[in-house]
MIBATI-806573 format. One record per residue (C-alpha): residue in one letter; x, y, z negated. Coordinates in steps of 0.25 Angstrom, whole numbers, plus 5000, padded with zeros to 4 digits. Each point is the difference from the previous one (the first is absolute). Layout:
N
AXYZ/...
***
This chain:
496
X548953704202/X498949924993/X500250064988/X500050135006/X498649995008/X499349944986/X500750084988/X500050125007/X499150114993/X498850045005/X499250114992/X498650014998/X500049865010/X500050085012/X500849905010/X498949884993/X498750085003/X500850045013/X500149835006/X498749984993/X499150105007/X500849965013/X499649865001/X498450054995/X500150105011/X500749905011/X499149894998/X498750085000/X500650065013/X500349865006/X498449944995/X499450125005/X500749965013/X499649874999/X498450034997/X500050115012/X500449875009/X501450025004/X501049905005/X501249954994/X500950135006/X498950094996/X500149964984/X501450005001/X500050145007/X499050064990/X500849934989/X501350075003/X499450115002/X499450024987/X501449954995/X500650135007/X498950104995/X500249964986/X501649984999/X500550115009/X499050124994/X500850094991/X499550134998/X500150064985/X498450034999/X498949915002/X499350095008/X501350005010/X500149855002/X498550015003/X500250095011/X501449915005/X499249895000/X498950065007/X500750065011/X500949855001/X499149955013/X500150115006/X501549985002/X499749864999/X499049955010/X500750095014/X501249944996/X499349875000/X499350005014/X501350065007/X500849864994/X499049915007/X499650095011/X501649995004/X500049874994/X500449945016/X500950135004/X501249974992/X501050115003/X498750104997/X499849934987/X501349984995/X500350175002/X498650024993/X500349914988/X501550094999/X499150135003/X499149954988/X501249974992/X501050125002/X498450104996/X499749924988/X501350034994/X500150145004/X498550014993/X501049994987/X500150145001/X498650024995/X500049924987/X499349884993/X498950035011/X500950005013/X500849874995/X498749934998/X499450025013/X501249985008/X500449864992/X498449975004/X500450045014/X501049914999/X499349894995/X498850005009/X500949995012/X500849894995/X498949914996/X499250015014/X501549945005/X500049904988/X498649965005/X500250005013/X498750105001/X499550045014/X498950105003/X498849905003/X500249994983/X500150154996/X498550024996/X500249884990/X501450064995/X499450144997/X498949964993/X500849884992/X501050134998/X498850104995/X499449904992/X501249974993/X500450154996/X498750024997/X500049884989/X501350044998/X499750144995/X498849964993/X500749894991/X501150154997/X499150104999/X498749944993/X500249874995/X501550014995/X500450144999/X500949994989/X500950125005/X498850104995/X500549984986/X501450015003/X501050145002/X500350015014/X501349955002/X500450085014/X501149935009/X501050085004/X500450055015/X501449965004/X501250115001/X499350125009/X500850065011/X499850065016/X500249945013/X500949874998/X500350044988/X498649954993/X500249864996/X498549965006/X500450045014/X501649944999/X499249864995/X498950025012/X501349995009/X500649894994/X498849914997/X499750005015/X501449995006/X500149904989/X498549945003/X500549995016/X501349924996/X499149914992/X498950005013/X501049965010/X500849914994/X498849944993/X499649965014/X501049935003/X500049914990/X498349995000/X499350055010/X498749984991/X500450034985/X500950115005/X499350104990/X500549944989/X501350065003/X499350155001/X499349974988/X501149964991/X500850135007/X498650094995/X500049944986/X501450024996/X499750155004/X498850024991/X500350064986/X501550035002/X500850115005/X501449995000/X500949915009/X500449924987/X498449994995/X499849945013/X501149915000/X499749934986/X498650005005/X500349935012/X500849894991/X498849984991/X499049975014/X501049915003/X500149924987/X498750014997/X499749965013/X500949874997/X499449964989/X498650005005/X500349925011/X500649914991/X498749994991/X499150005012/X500849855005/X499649964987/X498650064999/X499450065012/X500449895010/X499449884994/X498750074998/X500050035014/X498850094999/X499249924990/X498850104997/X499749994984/X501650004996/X500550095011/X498850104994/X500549994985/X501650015004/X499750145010/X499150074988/X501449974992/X500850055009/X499250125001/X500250044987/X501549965000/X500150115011/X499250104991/X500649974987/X501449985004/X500050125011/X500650114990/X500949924993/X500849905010/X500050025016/X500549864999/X498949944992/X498950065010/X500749975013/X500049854995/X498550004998/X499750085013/X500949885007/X499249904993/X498650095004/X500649995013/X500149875000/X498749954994/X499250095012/X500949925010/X499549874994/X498650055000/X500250035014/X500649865004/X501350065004/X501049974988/X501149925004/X501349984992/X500650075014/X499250125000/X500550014986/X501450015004/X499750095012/X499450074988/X501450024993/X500850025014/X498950125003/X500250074985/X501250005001/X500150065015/X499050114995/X500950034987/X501550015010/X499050095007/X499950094988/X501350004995/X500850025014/X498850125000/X500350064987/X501449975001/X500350095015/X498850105003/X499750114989/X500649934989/X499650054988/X500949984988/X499749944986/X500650154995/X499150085007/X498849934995/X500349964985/X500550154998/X498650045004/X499249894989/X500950014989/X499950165000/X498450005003/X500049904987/X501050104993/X498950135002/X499149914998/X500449984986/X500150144997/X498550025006/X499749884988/X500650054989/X499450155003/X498749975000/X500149894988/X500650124993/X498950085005/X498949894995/X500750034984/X500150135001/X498449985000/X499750035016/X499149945010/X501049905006/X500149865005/X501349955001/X499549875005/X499850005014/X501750055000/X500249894993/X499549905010/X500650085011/X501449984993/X499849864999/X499850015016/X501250075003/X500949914992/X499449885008/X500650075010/X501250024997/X500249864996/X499649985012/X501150095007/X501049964990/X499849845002/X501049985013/X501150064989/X499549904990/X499749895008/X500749874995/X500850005015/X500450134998/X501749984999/X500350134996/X499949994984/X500550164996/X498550045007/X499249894995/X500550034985/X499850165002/X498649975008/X499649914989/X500350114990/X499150095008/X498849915000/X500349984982/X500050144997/X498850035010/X499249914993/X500650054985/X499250135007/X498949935002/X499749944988/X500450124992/X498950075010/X498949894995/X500350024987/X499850154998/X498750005009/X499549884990/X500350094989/X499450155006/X498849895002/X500150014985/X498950094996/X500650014986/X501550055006/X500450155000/X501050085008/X501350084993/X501150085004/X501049895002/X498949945009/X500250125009/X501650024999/X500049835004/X499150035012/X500750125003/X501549905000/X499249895010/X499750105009/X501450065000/X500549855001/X498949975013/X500550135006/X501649964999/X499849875005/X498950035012/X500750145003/X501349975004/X500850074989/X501249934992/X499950074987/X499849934988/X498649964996/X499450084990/X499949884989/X500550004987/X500149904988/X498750004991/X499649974985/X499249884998/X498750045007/X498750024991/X499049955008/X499949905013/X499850135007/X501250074999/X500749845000/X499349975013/X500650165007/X501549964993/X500149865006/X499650085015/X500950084997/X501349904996/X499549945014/X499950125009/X501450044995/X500649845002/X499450025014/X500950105003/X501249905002/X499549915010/X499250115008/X501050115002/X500749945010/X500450035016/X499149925010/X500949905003/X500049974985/X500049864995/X498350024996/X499650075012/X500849975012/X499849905009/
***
């Protein structure tokens, strides 16, 4: 898992610049706070909140995370006055907080730009409950929450912007549909009857750390879709969870608040979650547990109890979600791994179009198709992983899923390397160029259509040029994909 997180690639130093930026943009936020004379919950409010408008912004154009996090107050700061306002009417509070919950997942349904207001939302609700905010507060809790976007937005889009000089890489919507069969609104359902379970029984075991239990339920609902996605999530929030507790009885309890090292180990925690965040849910939970932890000592609460009640309330929020993905609306691992693998499948097709395009001498970019392949096979590792998942007893679909994921990938770099040589200013189009375009195409459409007939691929000469090498070896994968895919829903790849 180390290994993993470290030696994992990371083109262009995107996930670096990602944490490095984060923890310019939070610490400004927080010493802004500081110099406009907020208390110790102001700063740790505003920080959060900077935190949220820089992690959860996700729009494939500059100008559009602009305008997300513009509009992020907005949702933000009602949200915000109705938690303390109802802070002493519990039964009022606890069906707002669900209210909140069940809208900010059904916001899904609108892209990058609903799913980042709706986890602000969220977020601004369950922090009022973390710090225990009533309304004689508010007017220092907005202005610590607009200061701190405001920083926020000024360290993304002026002092760091490095996303101007980058292709947009546009993050895919999940599976489309109507009524109760749109994933967003089956997952609003059962984040909130999963969100209630977590409430009620939270209460029960802690009448003030409840929300720990809704928020471990919210988190394990954020970035996945199917029933098995959210199950392996769930797992990771646990164990993650463990191990940060684990490291906070080493760390975070003897401090016990200390202000210069508590100051250095939250900056690298901060950039722990940003750098760790697209490559191990684990790895990020364990540095928001030990985040967690830090602000409790800063706060003069953290207790070697409250850590355990910390365990006892992730894993209550975690039953929550499974019992919820598990009974109501289920949505199986087929539905939604069908979806990714054939949206990556045009995809490819749409790559090696307009690469050909770019040799045959026209105005094209296959660039930004490229970088949207690379976010649509993220996602289907992502589906695919509760097949994959070292727990996983049944080996037949482990071995097909895996093949899968090898040959999708083989696409992948096949696709990189025939864009890198249409780049080539020197390299020229032919027939063959054509007829191998032609044969992808055929071979996308057999895979993607539903037909069983063989894939129109045929044994070649030693290519003469990377070109023609790169479109053969898209072709021998396409045609190997046929195997493993071409199988009924309850398949050993796709059923669950």
């Amino acid at each position: 898992m180390l290994k993993r997180v470290f030696v994992a690639p990371d083109p262009g130093r995107v996930r670096l610049r990602f944490a490095a930026r984060a923890v310019v943009g939070i610490g400004l936020a927080v010493v802004v706070s500081g110099l406009a004379g907020h208390s110790l919950v102001g700063a740790v409010t505003g920080g959060l909140a900077a935190l949220l408008a820089l992690f959860t912004v996700t729009d494939a154009t500059v100008r559009g995370q602009a305008v997300t996090t513009a509009l992020l107050p907005a949702v933000g700061l009602p949200v915000l006055a109705a938690a303390a306002e109802l802070h002493d009417h519990p039964v009022a509070r606890d069906l707002t907080f669900l209210a909140v919950i069940g809208a900010g997942v059904y916001a899904r349904r609108w892209g990058p730009r609903g799913h980042s207001l709706g986890v602000f939302a969220f977020m601004t609700f369950f922090v009022a409950q973390f710090l225990h905010a009533t309304s004689d507060r508010l007017p220092e809790l907005y202005a610590a929450v607009l200061l701190s976007v405001a920083t926020a937005a000024a360290v993304r889009f002026g002092l760091w912007c490095y996303e101007r000089r980058l292709p947009p890489a546009p993050v895919p919507a999940p599976p489309a549909g109507t009524g109760l069969a749109r994933v967003t609104t089956r997952q609003a359902v059962q984040a909130t009857v999963g969100a209630a379970f977590a409430l009620v029984v939270g209460q029960l075991v802690s009448g003030d750390r409840w929300y720990w239990a809704v928020g471990a339920t919210w988190w394990v609902f954020v970035n996945t879709t199917s029933r098995g996605e959210t199950l392996v999530r769930g797992f990771r929030r646990v164990l993650g969870t463990v191990i940060g507790i684990g490291l906070g009885l080493l760390v975070a309890v003897p401090l016990n608040g200390a202000g210069l090292p508590t100051a250095v180990l939250l900056t690298a925690c901060v950039f722990g979650i940003f750098y760790t965040a697209a490559v191990s849910y684990t790895w990020m939970m364990l540095c928001v547990t030990v985040l967690a932890e830090l602000l409790y000592g800063l706060l003069g609460v953290l207790t070697p109890h409250l850590l355990a009640l910390r365990l006892a309330e992730t894993g209550i929020g975690a039953l929550g979600a499974a019992l919820a993905v598990l009974f109501v609306l289920p949505v199986t691992t087929h539905i939604t791994t069908d979806a990714w693998i054939q949206r990556a499948l045009r995809c490819v097709h749409a790559c090696t179009a307009e690469a050909a395009a770019r040799l045959a001498g026209a105005d094209a970019d296959p660039a930004p198709r490229v970088a949207e392949l690379e976010q649509l096979l993220a996602r289907v590792r992502l589906s695919v992983a509760p097949l994959v998942h070292p727990l996983n007893p049944m080996l037949g679909r482990k071995r097909r899923a895996r093949r899968v994921l090898t040959l999708l990938d083989d696409c992948a770099r096949e696709i990189r390397g025939l864009v890198a040589v249409a780049a080539d200013p020197e390299a020229s189009h032919d027939a063959r160029l054509a007829a191998a375009c032609w044969r992808v195409e055929a071979a996308v459409e057999a895979l993607t259509g539903g037909t069983h007939g063989d894939l129109p691929v045929t044994d070649h000469p030693p290519a003469e040029g990377p070109a023609l090498a790169h479109l053969h070896g898209l072709e021998r994968a396409l045609a190997d994909l046929a195997t493993p895919l071409r199988t009924p829903p309850g398949s050993p790849l796709v059923g669950a």
